[in-house]
MDAnalysis code that builds the backbone (N, CA, C; Angstrom):
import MDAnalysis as mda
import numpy as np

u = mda.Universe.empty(288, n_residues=96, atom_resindex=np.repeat(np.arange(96), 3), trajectory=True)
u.add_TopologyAttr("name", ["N", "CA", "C"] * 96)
u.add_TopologyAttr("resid", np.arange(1, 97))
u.add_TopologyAttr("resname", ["UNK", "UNK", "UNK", "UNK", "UNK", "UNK", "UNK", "UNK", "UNK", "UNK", "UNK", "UNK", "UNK", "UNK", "UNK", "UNK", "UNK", "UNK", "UNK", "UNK", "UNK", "UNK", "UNK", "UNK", "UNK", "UNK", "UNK", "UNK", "UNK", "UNK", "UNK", "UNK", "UNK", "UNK", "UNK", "UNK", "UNK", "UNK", "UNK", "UNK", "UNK", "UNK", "UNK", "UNK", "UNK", "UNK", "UNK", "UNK", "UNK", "UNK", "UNK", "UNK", "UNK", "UNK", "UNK", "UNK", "UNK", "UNK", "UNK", "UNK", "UNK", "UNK", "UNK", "UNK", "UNK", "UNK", "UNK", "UNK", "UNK", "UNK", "UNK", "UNK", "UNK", "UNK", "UNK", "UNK", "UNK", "UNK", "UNK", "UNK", "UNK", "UNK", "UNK", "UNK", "UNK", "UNK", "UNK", "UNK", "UNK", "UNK", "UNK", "UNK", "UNK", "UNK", "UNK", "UNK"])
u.atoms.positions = np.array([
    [88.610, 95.199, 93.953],
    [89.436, 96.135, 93.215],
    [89.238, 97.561, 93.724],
    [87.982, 97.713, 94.368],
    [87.609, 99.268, 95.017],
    [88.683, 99.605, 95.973],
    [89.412, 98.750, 96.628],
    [89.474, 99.027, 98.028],
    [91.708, 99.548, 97.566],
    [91.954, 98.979, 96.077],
    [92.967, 99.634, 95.087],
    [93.056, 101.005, 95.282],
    [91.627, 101.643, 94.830],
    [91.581, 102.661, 94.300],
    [92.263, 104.253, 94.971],
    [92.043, 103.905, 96.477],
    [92.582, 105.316, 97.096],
    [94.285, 105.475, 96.891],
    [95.074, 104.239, 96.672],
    [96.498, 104.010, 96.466],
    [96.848, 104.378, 95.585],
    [95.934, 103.775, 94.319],
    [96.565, 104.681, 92.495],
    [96.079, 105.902, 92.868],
    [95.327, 106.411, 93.333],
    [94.736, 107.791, 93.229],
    [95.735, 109.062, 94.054],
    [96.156, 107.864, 95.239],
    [97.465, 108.844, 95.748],
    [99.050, 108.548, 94.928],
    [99.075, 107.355, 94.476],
    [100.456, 107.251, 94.087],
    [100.171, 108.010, 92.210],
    [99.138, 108.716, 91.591],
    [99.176, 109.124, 90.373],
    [99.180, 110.647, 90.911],
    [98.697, 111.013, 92.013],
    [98.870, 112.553, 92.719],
    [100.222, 112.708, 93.194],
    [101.310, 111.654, 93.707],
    [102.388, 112.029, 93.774],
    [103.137, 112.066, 92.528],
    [102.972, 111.403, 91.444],
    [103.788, 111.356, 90.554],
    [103.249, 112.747, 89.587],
    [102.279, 113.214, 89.551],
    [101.421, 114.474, 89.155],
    [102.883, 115.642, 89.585],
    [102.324, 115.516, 91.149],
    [103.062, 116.654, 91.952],
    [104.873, 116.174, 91.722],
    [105.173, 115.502, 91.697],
    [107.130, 115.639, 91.342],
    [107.102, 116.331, 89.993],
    [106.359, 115.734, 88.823],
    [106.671, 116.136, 87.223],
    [106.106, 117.759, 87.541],
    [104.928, 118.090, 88.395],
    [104.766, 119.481, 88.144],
    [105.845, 120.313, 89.202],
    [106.635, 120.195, 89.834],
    [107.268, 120.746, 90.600],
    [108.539, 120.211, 90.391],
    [109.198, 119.997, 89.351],
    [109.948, 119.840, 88.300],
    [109.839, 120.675, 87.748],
    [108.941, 120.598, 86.802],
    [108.552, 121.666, 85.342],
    [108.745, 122.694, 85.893],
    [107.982, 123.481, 87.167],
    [107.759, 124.736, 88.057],
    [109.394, 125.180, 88.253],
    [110.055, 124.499, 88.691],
    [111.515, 124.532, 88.968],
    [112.441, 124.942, 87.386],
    [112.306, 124.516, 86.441],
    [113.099, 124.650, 84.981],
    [112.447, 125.748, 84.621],
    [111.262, 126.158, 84.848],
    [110.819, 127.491, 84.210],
    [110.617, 128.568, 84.783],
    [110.406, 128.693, 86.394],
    [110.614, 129.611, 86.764],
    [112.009, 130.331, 87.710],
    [112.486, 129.108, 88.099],
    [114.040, 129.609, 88.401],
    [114.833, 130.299, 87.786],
    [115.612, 130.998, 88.182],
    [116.709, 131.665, 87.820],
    [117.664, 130.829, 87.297],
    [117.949, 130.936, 86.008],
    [119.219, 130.051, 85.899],
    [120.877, 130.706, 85.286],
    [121.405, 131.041, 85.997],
    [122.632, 131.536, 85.605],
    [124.048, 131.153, 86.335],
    [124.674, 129.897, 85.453],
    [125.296, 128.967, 86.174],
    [127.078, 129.338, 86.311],
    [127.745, 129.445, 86.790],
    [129.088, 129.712, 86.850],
    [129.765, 128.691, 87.449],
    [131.140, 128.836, 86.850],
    [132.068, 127.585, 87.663],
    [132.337, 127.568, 89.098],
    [132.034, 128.662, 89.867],
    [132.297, 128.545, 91.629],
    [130.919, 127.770, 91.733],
    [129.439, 128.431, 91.036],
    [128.628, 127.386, 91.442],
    [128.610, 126.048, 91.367],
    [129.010, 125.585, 89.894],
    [129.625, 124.157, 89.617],
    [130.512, 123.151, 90.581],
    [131.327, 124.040, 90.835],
    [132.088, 123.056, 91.458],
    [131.767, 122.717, 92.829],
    [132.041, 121.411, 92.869],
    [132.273, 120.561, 94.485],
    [132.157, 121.582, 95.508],
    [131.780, 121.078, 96.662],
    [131.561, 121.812, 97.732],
    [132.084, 120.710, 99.112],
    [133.373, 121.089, 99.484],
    [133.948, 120.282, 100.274],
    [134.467, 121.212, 101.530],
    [132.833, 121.554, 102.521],
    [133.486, 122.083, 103.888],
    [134.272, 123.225, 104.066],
    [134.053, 123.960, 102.861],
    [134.948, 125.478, 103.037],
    [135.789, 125.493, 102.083],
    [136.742, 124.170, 101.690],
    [137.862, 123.670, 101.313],
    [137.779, 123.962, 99.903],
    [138.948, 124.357, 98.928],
    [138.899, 124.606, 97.884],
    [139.428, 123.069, 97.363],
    [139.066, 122.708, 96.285],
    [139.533, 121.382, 95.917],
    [140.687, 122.346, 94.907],
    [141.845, 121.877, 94.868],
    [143.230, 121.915, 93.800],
    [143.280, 120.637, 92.904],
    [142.952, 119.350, 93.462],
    [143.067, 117.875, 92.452],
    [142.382, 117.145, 93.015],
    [142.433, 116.423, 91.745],
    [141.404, 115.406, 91.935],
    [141.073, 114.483, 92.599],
    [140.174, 113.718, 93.279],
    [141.076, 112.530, 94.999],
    [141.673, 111.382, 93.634],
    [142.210, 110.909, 95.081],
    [143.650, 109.853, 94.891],
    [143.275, 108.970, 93.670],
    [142.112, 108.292, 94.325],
    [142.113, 107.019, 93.803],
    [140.038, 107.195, 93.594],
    [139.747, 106.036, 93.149],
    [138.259, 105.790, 92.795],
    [138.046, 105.012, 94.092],
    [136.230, 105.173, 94.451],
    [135.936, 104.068, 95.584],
    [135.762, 102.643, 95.251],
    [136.282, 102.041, 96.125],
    [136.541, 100.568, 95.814],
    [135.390, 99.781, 95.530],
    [135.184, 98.760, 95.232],
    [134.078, 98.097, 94.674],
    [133.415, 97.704, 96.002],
    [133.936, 97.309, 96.959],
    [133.510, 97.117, 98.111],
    [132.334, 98.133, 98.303],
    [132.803, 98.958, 98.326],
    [131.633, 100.079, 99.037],
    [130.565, 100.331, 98.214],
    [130.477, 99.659, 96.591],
    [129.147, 99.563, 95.784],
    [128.699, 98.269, 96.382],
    [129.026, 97.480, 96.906],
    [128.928, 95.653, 97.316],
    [128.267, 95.594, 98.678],
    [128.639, 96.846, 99.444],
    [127.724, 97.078, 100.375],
    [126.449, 97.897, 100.522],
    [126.971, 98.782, 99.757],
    [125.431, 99.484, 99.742],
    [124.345, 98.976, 98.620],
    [124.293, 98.328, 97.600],
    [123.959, 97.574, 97.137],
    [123.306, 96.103, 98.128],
    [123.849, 96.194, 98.643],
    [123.162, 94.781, 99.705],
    [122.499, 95.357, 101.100],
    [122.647, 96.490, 101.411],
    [121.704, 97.446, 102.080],
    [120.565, 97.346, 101.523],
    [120.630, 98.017, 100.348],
    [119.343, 98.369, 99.551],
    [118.453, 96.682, 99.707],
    [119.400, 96.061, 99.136],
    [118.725, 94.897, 99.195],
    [117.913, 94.026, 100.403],
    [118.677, 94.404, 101.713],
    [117.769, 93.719, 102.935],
    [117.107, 94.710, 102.510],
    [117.128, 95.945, 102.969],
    [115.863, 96.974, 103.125],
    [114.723, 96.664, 102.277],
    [114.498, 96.392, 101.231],
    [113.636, 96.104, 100.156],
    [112.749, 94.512, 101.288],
    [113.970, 93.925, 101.451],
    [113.538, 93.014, 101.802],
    [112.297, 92.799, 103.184],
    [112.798, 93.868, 104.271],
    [111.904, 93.972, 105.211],
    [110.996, 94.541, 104.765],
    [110.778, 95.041, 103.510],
    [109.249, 95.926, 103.024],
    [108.568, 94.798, 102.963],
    [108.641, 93.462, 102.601],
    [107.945, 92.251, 101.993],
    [107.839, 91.645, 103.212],
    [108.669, 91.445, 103.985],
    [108.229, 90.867, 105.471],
    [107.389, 91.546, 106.424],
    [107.159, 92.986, 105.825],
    [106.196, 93.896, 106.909],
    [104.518, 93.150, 106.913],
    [104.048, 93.431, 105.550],
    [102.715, 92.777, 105.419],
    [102.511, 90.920, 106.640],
    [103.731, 90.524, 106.354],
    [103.901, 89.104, 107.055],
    [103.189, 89.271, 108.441],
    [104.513, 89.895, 109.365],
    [104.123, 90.298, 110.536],
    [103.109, 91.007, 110.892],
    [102.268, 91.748, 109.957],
    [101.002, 91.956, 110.728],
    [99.944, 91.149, 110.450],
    [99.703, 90.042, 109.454],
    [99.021, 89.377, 109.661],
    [99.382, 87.906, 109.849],
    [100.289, 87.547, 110.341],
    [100.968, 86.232, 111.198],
    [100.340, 85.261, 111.894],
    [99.370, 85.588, 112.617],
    [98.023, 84.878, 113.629],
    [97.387, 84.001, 111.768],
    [97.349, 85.118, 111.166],
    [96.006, 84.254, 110.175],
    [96.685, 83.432, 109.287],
    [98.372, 83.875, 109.103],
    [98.534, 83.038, 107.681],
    [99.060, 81.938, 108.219],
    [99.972, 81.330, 109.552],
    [99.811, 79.879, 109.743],
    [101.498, 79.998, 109.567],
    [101.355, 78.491, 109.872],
    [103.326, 78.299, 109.544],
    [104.050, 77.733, 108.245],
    [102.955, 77.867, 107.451],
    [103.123, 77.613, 106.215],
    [103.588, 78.979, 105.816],
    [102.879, 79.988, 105.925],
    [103.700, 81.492, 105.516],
    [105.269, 81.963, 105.902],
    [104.937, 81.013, 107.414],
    [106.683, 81.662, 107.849],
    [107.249, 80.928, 107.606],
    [107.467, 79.263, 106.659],
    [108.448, 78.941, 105.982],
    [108.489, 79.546, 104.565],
    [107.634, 79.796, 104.111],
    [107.427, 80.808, 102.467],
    [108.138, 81.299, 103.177],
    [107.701, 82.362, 103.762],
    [108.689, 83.812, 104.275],
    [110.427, 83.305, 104.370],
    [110.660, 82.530, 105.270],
    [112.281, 82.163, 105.895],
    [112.758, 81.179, 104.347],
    [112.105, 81.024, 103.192],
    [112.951, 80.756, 102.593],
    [112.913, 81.614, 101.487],
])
């Protein structure tokens, strides 16, 4: 369980440092918000209306299944570096 310990100790120091540099951000910034700041920022371009249409479901269907291999090679990383020791019993676990 020792060999845990340097990981919570860095992953409770990152989550430390976002909430305090958050907080740092809401209280000491300037906040005085106007509608040119508000609005969209499209390349110079003033927006007049609204776009056409909504993005198609497709393009949540893909990036959604991005996310998903990607996740996925995080779990196959540990595999490949120790491959010699775990045998071919791991790389059918793994391939199914």
């Amino acid at each position: 369980m020792d060999q845990y310990l340097p990981i919570v100790v860095l992953m409770l120091l990152g989550i430390v440092f976002g909430v305090l540099s958050l907080a740092a951000s809401k209280l000491l910034g300037p906040s005085r918000p106007s509608a040119a700041k508000e609005a969209p920022y499209e390349c110079g371009i003033v927006p007049t209306r609204e776009p056409p249409e909504r993005f198609p479901v497709s393009f949540y269907i893909v990036a959604m299944l991005f996310i998903m291999f990607d996740i996925e090679i995080i779990f196959v990383y540990p595999y490949a570096v120790s491959r010699g020791a775990l045998g071919a019993y791991a790389f059918w676990a793994v391939f199914i």
